[in-house]
Every structure is written in C-alpha cells, then in structure tokens.
C-alpha positions in Angstrom: 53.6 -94.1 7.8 53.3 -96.5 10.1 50.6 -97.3 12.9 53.1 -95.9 15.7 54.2 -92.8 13.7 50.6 -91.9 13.4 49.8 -92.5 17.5 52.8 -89.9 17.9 51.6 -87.2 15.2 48.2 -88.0 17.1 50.0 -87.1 20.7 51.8 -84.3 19.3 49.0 -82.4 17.5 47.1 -82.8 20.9 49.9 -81.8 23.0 50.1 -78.6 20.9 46.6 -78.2 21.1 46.9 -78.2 24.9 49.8 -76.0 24.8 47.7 -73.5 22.8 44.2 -73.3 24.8 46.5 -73.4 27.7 48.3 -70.1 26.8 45.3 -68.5 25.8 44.2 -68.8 29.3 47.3 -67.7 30.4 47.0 -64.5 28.6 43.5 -64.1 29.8 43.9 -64.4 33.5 46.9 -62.3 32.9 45.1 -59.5 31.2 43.7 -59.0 35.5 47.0 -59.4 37.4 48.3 -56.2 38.6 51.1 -54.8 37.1 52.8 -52.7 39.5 55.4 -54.6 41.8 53.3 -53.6 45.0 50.2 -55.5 44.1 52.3 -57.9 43.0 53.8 -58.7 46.0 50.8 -58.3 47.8 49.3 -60.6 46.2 52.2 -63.5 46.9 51.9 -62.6 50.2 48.3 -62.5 51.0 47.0 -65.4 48.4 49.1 -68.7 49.9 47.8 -67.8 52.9 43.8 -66.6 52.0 44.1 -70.7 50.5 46.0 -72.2 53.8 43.8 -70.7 55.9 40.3 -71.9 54.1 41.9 -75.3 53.9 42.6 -75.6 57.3 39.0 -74.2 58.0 38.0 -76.3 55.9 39.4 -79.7 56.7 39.7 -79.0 60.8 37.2 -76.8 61.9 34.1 -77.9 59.3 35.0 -81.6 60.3 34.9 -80.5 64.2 31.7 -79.1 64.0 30.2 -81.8 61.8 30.9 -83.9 64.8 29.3 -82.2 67.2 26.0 -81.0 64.5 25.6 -84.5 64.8 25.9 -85.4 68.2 23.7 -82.6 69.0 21.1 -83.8 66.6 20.7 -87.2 68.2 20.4 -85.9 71.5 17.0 -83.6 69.9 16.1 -86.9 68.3 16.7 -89.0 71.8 14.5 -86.3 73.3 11.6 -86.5 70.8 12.1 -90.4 70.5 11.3 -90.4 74.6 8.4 -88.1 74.0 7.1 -90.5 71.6 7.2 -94.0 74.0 6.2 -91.8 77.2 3.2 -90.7 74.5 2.3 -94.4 73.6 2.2 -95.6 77.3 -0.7 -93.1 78.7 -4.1 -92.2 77.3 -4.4 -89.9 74.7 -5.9 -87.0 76.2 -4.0 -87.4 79.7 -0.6 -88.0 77.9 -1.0 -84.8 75.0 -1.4 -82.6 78.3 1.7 -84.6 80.4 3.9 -84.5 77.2 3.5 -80.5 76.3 4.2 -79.4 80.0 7.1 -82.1 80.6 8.8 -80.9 76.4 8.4 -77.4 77.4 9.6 -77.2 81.1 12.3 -80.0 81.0 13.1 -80.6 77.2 12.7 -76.9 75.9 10.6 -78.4 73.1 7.0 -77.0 71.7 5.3 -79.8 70.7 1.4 -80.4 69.4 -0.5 -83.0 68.0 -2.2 -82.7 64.8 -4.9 -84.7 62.8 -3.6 -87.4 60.6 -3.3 -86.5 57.1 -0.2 -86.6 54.1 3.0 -84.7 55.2 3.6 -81.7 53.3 5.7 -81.5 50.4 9.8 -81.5 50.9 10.7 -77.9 52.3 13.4 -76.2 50.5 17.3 -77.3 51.2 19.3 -74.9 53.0 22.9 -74.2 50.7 24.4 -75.8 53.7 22.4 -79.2 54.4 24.4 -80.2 57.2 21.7 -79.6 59.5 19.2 -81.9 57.5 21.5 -84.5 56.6 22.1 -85.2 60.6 18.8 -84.6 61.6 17.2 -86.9 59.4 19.8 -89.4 59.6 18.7 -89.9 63.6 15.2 -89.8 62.6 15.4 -92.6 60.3 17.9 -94.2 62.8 16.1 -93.8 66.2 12.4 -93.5 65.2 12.2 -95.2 62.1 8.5 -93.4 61.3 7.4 -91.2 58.3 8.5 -87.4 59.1 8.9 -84.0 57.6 11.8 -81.5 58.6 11.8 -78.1 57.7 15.5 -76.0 58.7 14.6 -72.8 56.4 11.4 -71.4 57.1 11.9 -69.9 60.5 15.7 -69.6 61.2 15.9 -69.6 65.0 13.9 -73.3 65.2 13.6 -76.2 63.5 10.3 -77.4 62.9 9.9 -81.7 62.5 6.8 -83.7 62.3 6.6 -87.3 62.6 3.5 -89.3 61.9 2.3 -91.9 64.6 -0.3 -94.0 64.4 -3.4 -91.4 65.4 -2.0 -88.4 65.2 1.2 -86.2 63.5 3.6 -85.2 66.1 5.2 -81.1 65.3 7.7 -80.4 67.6 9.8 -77.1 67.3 13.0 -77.2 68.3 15.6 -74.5 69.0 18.0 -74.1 66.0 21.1 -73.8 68.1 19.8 -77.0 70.4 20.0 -79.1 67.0 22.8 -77.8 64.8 26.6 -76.2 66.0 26.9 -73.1 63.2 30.5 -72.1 62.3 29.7 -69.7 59.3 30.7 -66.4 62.4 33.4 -68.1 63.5 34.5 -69.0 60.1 34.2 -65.9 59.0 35.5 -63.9 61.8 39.1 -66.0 61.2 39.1 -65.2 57.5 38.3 -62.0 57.6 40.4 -61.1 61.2 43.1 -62.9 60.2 43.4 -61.3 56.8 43.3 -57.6 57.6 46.6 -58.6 60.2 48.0 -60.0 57.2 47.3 -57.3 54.9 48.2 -54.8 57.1 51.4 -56.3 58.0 52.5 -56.7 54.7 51.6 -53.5 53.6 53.6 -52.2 56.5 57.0 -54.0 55.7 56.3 -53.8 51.8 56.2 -50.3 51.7 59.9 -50.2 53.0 60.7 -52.6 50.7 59.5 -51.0 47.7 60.5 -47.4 48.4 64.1 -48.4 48.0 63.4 -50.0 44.0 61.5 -46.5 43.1 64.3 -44.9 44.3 66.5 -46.4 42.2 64.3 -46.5 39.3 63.8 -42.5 39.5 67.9 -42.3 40.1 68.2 -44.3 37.1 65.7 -42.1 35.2 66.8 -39.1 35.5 70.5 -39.9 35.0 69.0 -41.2 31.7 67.5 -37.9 30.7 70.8 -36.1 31.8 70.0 -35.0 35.1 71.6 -34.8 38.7 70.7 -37.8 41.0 70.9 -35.6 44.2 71.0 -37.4 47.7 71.0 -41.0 46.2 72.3 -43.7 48.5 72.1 -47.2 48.9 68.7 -48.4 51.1 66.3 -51.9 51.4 67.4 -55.4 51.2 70.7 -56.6 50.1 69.9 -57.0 46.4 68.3 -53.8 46.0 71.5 -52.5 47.8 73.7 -54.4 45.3 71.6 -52.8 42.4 72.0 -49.5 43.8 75.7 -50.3 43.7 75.9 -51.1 40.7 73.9 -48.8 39.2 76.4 -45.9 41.2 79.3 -47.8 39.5 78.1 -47.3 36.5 77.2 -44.0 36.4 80.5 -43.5 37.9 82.4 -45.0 34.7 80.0 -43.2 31.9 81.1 -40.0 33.4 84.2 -41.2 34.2 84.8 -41.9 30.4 82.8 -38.9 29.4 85.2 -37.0 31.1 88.1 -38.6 29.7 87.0 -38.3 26.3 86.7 -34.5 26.3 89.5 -33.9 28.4 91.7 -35.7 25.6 89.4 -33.7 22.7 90.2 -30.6 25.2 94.2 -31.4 24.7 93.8 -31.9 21.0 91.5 -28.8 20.6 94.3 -26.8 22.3 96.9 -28.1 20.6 95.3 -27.8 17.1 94.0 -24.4 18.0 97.6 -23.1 18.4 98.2 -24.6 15.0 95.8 -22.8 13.3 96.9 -20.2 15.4 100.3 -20.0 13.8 98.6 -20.6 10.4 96.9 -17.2 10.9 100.0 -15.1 11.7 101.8 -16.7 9.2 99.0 -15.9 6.3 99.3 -12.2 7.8 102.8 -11.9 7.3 102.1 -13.2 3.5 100.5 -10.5 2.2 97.2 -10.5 0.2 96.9 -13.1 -2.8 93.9 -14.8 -4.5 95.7 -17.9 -2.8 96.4 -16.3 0.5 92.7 -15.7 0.6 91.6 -19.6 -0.2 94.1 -20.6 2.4 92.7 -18.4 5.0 89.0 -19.8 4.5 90.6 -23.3 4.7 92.0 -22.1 8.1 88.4 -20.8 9.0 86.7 -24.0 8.3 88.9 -26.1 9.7 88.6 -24.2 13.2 84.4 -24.4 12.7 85.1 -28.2 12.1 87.4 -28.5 15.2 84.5 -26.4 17.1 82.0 -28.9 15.7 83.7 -32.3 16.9 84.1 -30.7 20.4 80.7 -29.8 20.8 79.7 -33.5 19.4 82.5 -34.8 21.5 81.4 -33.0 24.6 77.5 -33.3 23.8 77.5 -30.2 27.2 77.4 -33.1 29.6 79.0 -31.0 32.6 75.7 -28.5 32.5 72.9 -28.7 35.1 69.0 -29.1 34.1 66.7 -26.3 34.8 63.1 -25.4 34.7 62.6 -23.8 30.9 60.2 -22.1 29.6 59.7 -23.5 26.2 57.1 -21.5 24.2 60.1 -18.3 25.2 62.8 -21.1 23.9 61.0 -21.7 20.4 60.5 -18.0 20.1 63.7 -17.2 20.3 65.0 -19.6 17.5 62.6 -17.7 15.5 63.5 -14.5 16.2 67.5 -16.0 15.2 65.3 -17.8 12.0 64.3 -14.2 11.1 67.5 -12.3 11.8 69.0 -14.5 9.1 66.7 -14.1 6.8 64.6 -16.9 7.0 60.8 -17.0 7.7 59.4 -18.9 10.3 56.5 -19.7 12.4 56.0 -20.5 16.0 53.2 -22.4 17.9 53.3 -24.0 21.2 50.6 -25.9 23.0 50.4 -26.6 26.7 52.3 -25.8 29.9 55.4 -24.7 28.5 57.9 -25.1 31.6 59.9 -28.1 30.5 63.5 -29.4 33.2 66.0 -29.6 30.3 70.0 -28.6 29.9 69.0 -24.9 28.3 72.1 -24.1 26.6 72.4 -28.2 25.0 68.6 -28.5 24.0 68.6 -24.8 22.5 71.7 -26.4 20.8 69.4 -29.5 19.9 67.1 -27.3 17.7 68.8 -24.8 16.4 70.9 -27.2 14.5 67.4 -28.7 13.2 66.1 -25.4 12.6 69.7 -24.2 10.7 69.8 -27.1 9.1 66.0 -26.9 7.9 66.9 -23.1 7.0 69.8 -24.2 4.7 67.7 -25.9 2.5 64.2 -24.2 2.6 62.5 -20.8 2.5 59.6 -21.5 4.9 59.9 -23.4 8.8 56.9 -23.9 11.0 58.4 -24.7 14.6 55.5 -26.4 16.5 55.9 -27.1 20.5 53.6 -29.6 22.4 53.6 -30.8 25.9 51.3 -33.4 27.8 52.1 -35.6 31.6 54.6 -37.3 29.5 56.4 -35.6 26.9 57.7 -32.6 25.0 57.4 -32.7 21.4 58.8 -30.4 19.3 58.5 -30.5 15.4 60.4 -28.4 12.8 58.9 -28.5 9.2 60.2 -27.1 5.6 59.1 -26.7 2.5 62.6 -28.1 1.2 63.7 -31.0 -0.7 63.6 -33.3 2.2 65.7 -36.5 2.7 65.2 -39.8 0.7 63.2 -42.3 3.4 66.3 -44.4 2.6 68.5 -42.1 4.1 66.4 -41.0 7.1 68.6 -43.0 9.7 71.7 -42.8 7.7 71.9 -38.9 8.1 71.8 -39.0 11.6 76.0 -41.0 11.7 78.8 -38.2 12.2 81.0 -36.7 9.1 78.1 -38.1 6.8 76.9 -35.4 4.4 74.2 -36.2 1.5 75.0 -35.4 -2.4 71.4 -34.5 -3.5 69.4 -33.0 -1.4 72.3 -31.4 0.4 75.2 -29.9 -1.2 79.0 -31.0 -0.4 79.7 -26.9 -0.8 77.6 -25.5 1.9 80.0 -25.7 4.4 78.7 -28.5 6.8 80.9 -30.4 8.6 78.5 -33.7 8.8 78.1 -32.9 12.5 74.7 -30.9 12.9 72.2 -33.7 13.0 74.0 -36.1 15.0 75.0 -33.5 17.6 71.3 -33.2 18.0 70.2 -36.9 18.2 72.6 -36.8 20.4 72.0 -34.4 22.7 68.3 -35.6 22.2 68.9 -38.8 23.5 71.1 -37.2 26.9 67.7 -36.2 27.4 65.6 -39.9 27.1 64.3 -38.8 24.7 65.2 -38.8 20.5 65.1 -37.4 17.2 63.0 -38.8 14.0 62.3 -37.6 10.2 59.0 -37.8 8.4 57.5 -36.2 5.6 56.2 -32.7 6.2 53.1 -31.5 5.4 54.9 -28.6 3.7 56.2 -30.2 1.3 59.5 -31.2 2.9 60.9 -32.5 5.6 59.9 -32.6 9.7 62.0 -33.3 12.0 60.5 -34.4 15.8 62.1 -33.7 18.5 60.5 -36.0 22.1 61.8 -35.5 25.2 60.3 -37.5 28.2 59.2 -34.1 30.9 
C-alpha cells in the first residue's frame, strides 16, 4: 500500500469517525425535540426568529449603546479631569471647599479628598464590563494618574478614586450619568416580541393542525371498521388534497368490497338453487345408504358455500356499537357449555368496547369452536386498558406446531396432525377471524397456552 492509499484510509476512517460522534449527537439532541406536529411547528416558527432577533440586538442595539456608554463616560471623566486642574490652581483648604459645592451643585458629583495611602485592591468585574472598560479607558486617556473604579458595590453610582499628588481624589458618580444600560430594553424586545409571536402562531397553527387530526381520526376509524361521519375536506391545500385522497380511497375499498360480495351474492344464489334441486331430487330417490352419503355431501357443501360468503363478506355493511364485553364473553360460554364443552370466563376492566357486535362475536366464537373441537377445557380471558381490548382463548389441546402458527391463519388450509381432515372444517374459521380482527385495527396471534395447548389473542385498538 502505498503512501497515498494510506493518507485516504487515514481520511476515511476519520470521516467515519466524524460521521459517528456526529449521529450520536444527533440522536441525543433528538431524544428532547417534541414529537407531536404542534410543538414541532412551533418551534420552526418561534426559533428563527428567537436567533434573528438576538442578532439584531446584538449587533445594532449593543453596538449603539456601546457608543454612547462611551461617550457618556468621557464626559464624567472631562468633568472629574476639570475638577482636578481647578483643584491644582487654588490652595488646598480654599479649593477642597470651592470644588465640593461647585461638583455637587453644577456637576452632580460627591467628591472628597482622602489621605494618601495604596489604592485598594481591584473590585470585582461586573459580567458585563462595559462600564469599566470605557470608564477606565478615559481615565488613562484624559488623566493619565493612578486610580481605582469600583461599578459593583453600590449599583446606582459609581465610585472612582484617583491619586494626586497630596491627596486621593473619591468622587461618586451617578450610574446612569456614566453608563447607557440596555439589559430592560433588551429584554422588553425579547420577551414583548416573543409572546406576539407565540401567540400568533399558536392562533393560526391551531387552524392548521385541526384539519391533519381530523384526517388522522377519519383515517383511524375507517381502519378499525367504523363510520367517518361528517368528514369533509378543511385547512391548506395539501391537507385538502390528502383528505381527497384519502375519500377516494375509501371510496374504492368499499367500492370493491361491494363488488366482491355482490358477485359472491350472485354465485351464492345461483349455487344455492343448485343444491336446491339436488335436494328435491335426493327426495324423489328414496332412501339408500348412498342416498344418505349424497345428501351429507349436499349439506356440507351448502356450510362450505355459507363459509366463503361470510369470509367473502367479512359483515362489512354493519355499524359499530358500544358493547358490553364481559356480557359478550359470557355468552360464548354459555354456547361453550350448551355444547358440551367446559369453559371459563374472566374479564378485567371497563368492559364497554365500540365494535361491529354481530362480526366480532363472529371473531371469537370461531376461536372458541375451533379451540372446542380439539380440547376439553377453554379459559376465555377479557382485558381492557386506554388502548386496547385483549381477549385470549386458551386449551388444553394439542396445539399448532410454531411452524405452522402463521400458515393456519391462509383460507381452505386445514392441518393433518393436530387437526383432522374428517371433522368437517371448511379451512375458513381462523382466517374469517384474522380477518374480521384486522377490520377492527386490530389482529389475531397464537402462543403456547399455559394449559397445555394452544391461546389464541385476540387485540383490538378501543
């Protein structure tokens, strides 16, 4: 490898390297974004111009006041300079007298004159030294003598002493006469112009997000099977397109819904009278050990045509209801029992559930006949939180290989083991169910029971 192809490997590794840390930090500052579209927006809105307005601040107002914190300290530093030559010209004792009635009455200056001894020790730095930087630049400039500033220690004046050559010069000064503050103003702006901002935004952004959660609740509940009542088109044009589209699509699912069990409806109808004529005919027969195997051929085939219609149909055309589930559960046990079978029934939480009764009743006692079929024990368990229904059917049967969990679920498909070809089944039960499950939003899956068999869990978004 040559020196090159090692300066690249070099380059690259750093790059990736980069790259990495990078999208660690990503992830981190992302971890406290807000999530919901709202805040999101907000945010756009509100943090370009948070930054434009402290940058104009910033670059226009700080250097405007700058300008005149300066000018203002050299005028107090003009003023102390004069009080300093008009000091030197007249006798001590005459001119300390002159010079305190003159600072005080024309110059709005305390002064006094103290013995001569070692200035103190550097006072503390405001966080803002604008006022010491100016004011001890125009000392140095205009007086050019030892001195001592203090900005911090009382906040309405500014204290300075200079050192002549018999005495130490203090002379308090008004704050406000020395240094031009902008921190009110400053703030005021931010914080002024901000809440109009905010308050704006919030204003049009809540008519611009009310039209999106519309649509997403439409598009919900049309996913769990339910009417979209009073649904129209409303906000900007692309959330108008959306809604559009959205309508058109939920007009061509029921559209083709429709279609498809019209057509099984025809078929139904025409097979039925079939079978119809199958029946008289076997009547007019007579009695015979093959009459009799013809007739349960005829029988099954008409539960078989019963079964693709109701997988075909999947009871699209019914309405969603408020449903009392722990009632719902009993009842399939109280069929469970009428057949035979024993079964329990526990349900926890509120038990009124909006679901398509006649469908979801459908849903489960399919799982529950199916679970019958093969077992001599069911536990039916119900459970419902702010999100979900969950429903789970356990046996004590032979179960379903894990291999075959998903596999059961496709139409006409019947197992050879644990199920046998004789029962009766048409293939149909299980993915009536998923399917009907899933009109919901919600679905079907198959575990191992604690039984000793098989569970089927049935979640349902509430």
């Amino acid at each position: 490898m040559t020196s090159l192809d090692m300066g690249f490997a070099t380059l690259r590794s750093a790059a990736g390297r980069v790259c990495s840390v990078w999208v660690r930090v990503w992830k981190w500052i992302n971890g406290f974004m807000p999530k919901g579209l709202y805040a999101r927006a907000l945010l756009i809105i509100i943090m370009p111009m948070v930054l434009l307005q402290s940058v104009v601040a910033f670059v226009f107002m700080e250097r405007h006041w700058n300008t005149v914190t300066q000018r203002l300290s050299a005028a107090v530093v003009q003023d102390i300079a004069g009080i300093i030559d008009f000091y030197q010209l007249l006798p001590p004792e005459e001119g300390r007298r002159k010079i305190r009635t003159i600072a005080q009455d024309r110059l709005n200056l305390q002064i006094d004159f103290l013995p001569v001894s070692e200035m103190p020790p550097p006072a503390p730095k405001p966080f803002f030294s604008l006022l010491d930087q100016a004011l001890s630049e125009e000392l140095r400039k205009q007086i050019g003598k030892p001195f001592w500033i203090d900005t911090v220690g009382r906040s309405a004046v500014v204290e300075v002493r200079i050192q002549l050559d018999n005495t130490v010069l203090r002379v308090f000064a008004r704050r406000n006469a020395a240094y031009a503050s902008n921190s009110e103003i400053f703030l005021f702006w931010m914080v002024g112009t901000s809440l109009v901002l905010l308050t704006v935004a919030i204003l049009f952004l809540r008519n611009q997000i009310k039209p999106i959660l519309r649509l997403a609740d439409a598009a919900e509940s049309f996913g769990k099977g339910r009417e979209v009542p009073d649904f129209r088109p409303r906000g900007a044009r692309e959330v108008r397109s959306a809604a559009h589209a959205f309508l058109e699509m939920k007009g061509r699912v029921e559209r083709t819904m429709e279609q498809r069990t019209t057509i099984l409806a025809g078929v139904s109808h025409d097979l039925r009278t079939i079978l119809t004529r199958f029946k008289l005919e076997m009547a007019l027969i007579g009695d015979s050990p093959e009459v009799e195997g013809m007739k349960k051929d005829i029988d099954e085939m008409s539960r078989m045509l019963e079964a693709y219609m109701a997988f075909a149909r999947g009871d699209s055309a019914e309405a969603s209801e408020p449903t009392d589930m722990a009632a719902f559960l009993d009842e399939l046990k109280l069929d469970a029992e009428r057949q035979g079978d024993k079964a329990t029934v526990v349900f926890h939480g509120s038990p009124v559930v909006t679901v398509r009764p006649a469908a979801f009743k459908r849903c489960l006692a399919n799982l529950v006949s199916n679970a019958a079929r093969y077992a001599s024990s069911i536990s039916i368990t119900g459970h419902r939180d702010h999100r979900w229904l969950t429903v789970t059917i356990d046996d004590d049967g032979p179960g379903i290989p894990l291999a075959m969990r998903e596999e059961v679920f496709k139409p006409f498909l019947r197992l050879d083991h644990a199920r046998n070809q004789d029962e009766g089944g048409t293939g149909l039960g299980l993915a009536i169910a998923r399917d009907i499950a899933r009109s919901h939003g919600g679905d079907i899956t198959l575990g191992d029971s604690l039984l000793g068999g098989l569970r089927a869990t049935v979640r349902i978004p509430v």
